[in-house]
C-alpha atoms as an extended CHARMM CRD file, in Angstrom:
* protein
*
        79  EXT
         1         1  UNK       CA              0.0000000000        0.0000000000        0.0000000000  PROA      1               0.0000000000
         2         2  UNK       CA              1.2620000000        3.5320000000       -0.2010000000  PROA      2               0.0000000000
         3         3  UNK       CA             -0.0400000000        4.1230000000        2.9420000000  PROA      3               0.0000000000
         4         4  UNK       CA             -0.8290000000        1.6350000000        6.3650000000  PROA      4               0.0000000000
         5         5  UNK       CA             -4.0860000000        1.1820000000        7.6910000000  PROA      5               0.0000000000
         6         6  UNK       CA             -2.3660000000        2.5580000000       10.7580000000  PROA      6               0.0000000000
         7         7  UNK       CA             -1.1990000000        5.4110000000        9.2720000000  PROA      7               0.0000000000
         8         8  UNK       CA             -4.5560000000        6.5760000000        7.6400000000  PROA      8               0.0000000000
         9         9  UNK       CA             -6.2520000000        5.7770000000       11.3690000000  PROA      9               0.0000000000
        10        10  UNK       CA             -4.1280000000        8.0670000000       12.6740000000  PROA      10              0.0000000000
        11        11  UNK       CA             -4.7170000000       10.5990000000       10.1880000000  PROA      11              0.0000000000
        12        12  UNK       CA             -6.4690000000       13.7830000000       10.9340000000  PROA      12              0.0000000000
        13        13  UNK       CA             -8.2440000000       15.2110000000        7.7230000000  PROA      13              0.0000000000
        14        14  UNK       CA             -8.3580000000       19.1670000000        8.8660000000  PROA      14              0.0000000000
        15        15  UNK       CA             -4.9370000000       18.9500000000        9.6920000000  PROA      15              0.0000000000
        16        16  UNK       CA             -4.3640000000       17.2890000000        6.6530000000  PROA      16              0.0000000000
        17        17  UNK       CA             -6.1960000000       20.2770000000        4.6830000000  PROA      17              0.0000000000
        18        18  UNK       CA             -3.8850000000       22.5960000000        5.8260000000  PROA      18              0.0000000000
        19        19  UNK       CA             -0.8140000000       21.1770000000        4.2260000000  PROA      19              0.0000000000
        20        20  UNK       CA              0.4780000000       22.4820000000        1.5390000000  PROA      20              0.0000000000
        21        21  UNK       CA             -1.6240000000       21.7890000000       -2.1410000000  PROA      21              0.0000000000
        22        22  UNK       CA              1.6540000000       19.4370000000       -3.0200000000  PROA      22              0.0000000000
        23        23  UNK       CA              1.3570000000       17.2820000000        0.5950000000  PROA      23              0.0000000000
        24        24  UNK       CA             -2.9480000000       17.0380000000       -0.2000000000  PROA      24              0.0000000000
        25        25  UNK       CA             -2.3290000000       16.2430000000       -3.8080000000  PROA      25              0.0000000000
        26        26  UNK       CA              0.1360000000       13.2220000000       -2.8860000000  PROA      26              0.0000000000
        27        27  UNK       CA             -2.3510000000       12.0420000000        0.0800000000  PROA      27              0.0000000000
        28        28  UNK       CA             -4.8510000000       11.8110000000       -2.8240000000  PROA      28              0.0000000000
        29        29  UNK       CA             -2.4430000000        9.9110000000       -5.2740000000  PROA      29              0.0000000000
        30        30  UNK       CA             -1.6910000000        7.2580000000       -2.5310000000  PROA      30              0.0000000000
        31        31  UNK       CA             -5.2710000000        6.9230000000       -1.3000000000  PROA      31              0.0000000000
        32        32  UNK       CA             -6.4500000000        6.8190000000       -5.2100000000  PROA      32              0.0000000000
        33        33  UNK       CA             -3.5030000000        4.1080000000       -5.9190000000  PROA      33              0.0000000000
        34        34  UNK       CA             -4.8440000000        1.8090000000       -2.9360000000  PROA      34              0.0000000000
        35        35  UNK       CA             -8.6330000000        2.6900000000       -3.2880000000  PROA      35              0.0000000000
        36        36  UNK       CA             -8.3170000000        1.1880000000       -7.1600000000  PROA      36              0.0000000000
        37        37  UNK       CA             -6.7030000000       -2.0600000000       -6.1470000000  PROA      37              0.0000000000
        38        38  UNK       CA             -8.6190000000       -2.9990000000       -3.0130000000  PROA      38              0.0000000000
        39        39  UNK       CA            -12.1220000000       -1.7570000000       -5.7440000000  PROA      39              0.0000000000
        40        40  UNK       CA            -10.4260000000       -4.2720000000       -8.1370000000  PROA      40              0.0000000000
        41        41  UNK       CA            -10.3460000000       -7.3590000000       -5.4200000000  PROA      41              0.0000000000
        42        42  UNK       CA            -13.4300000000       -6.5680000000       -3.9750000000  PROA      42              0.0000000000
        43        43  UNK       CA            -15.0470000000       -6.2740000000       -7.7760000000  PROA      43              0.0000000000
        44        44  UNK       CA            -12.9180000000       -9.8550000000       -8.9240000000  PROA      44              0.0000000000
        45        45  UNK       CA            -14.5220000000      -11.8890000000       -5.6100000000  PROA      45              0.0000000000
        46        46  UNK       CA            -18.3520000000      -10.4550000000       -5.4930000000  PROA      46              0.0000000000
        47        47  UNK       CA            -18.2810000000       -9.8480000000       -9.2170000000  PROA      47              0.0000000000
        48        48  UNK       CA            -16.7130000000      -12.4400000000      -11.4740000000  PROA      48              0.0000000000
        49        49  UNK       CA            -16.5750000000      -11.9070000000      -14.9820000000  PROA      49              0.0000000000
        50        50  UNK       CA            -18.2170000000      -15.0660000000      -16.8060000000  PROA      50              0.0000000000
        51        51  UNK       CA            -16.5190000000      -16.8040000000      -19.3760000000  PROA      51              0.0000000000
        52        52  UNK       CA            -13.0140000000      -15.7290000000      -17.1500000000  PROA      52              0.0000000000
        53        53  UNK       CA            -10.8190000000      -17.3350000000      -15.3840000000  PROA      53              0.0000000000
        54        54  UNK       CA            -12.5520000000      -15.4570000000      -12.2900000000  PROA      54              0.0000000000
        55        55  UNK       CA            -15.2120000000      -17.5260000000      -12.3230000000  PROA      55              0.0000000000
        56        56  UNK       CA            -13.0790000000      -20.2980000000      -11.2780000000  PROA      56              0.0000000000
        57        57  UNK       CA            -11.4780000000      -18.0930000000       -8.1540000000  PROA      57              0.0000000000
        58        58  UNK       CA            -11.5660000000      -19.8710000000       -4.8350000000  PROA      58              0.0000000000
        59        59  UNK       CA            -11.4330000000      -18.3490000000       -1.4850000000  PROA      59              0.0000000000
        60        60  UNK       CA             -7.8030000000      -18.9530000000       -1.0860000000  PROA      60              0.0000000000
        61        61  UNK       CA             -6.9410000000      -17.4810000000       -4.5110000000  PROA      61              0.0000000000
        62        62  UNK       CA             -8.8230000000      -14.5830000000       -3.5670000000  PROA      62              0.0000000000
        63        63  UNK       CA             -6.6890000000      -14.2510000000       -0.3850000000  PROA      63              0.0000000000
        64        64  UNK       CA             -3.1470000000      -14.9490000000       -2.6860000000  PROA      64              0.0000000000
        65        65  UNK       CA             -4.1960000000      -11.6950000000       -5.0240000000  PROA      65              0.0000000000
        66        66  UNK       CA             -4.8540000000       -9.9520000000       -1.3880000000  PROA      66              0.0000000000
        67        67  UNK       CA             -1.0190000000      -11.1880000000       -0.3050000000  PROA      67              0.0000000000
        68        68  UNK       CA              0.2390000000      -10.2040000000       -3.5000000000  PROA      68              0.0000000000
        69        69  UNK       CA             -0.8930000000       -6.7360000000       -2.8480000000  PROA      69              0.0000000000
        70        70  UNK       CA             -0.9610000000       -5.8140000000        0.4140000000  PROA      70              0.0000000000
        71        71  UNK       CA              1.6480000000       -6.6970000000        3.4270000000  PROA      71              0.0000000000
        72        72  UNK       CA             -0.2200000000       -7.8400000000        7.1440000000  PROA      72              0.0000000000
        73        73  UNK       CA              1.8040000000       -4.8750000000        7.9860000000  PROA      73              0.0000000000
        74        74  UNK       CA             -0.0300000000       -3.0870000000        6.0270000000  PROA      74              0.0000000000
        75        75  UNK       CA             -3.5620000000       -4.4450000000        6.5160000000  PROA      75              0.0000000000
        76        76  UNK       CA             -3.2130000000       -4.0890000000       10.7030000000  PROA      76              0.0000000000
        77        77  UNK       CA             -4.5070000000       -1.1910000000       12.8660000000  PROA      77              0.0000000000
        78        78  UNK       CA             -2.2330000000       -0.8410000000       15.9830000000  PROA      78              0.0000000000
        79        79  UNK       CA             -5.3540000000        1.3970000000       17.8670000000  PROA      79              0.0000000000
């Protein structure tokens, strides 16, 4: 991810708004980059294309794309 879990929870968005345009634009980049892959994971298990190799996805291939993408590290909350 661009960014932990842990390090969005501890985010604070007004704070955040007063950064400079540079530091907001960036935040947006690295939320944008991980909002697109977790919306393509999410769209591959609930929504399968037919006639893909999708179809045939079990739970535990689901989880490997999941691995391949994000760390545990990445993925935890420490609050």
């Amino acid at each position: 991810m661009e960014r932990s879990v842990e390090r969005w929870s501890k985010c604070d968005p007004e704070s955040m708004a007063k950064q400079s345009d540079a530091a907001i634009a960036y935040a947006f980049e690295a939320a944008k980059k991980d909002i697109l892959k977790m919306a393509l994971i999410l769209r591959i298990a609930a929504y399968p294309r037919r006639g893909t190799d999708e179809e045939t996805l079990t739970v535990f291939d689901i989880a490997e794309m999941i691995q391949n993408k994000f760390s545990l590290d990445d993925l935890q909350d420490t609050e």
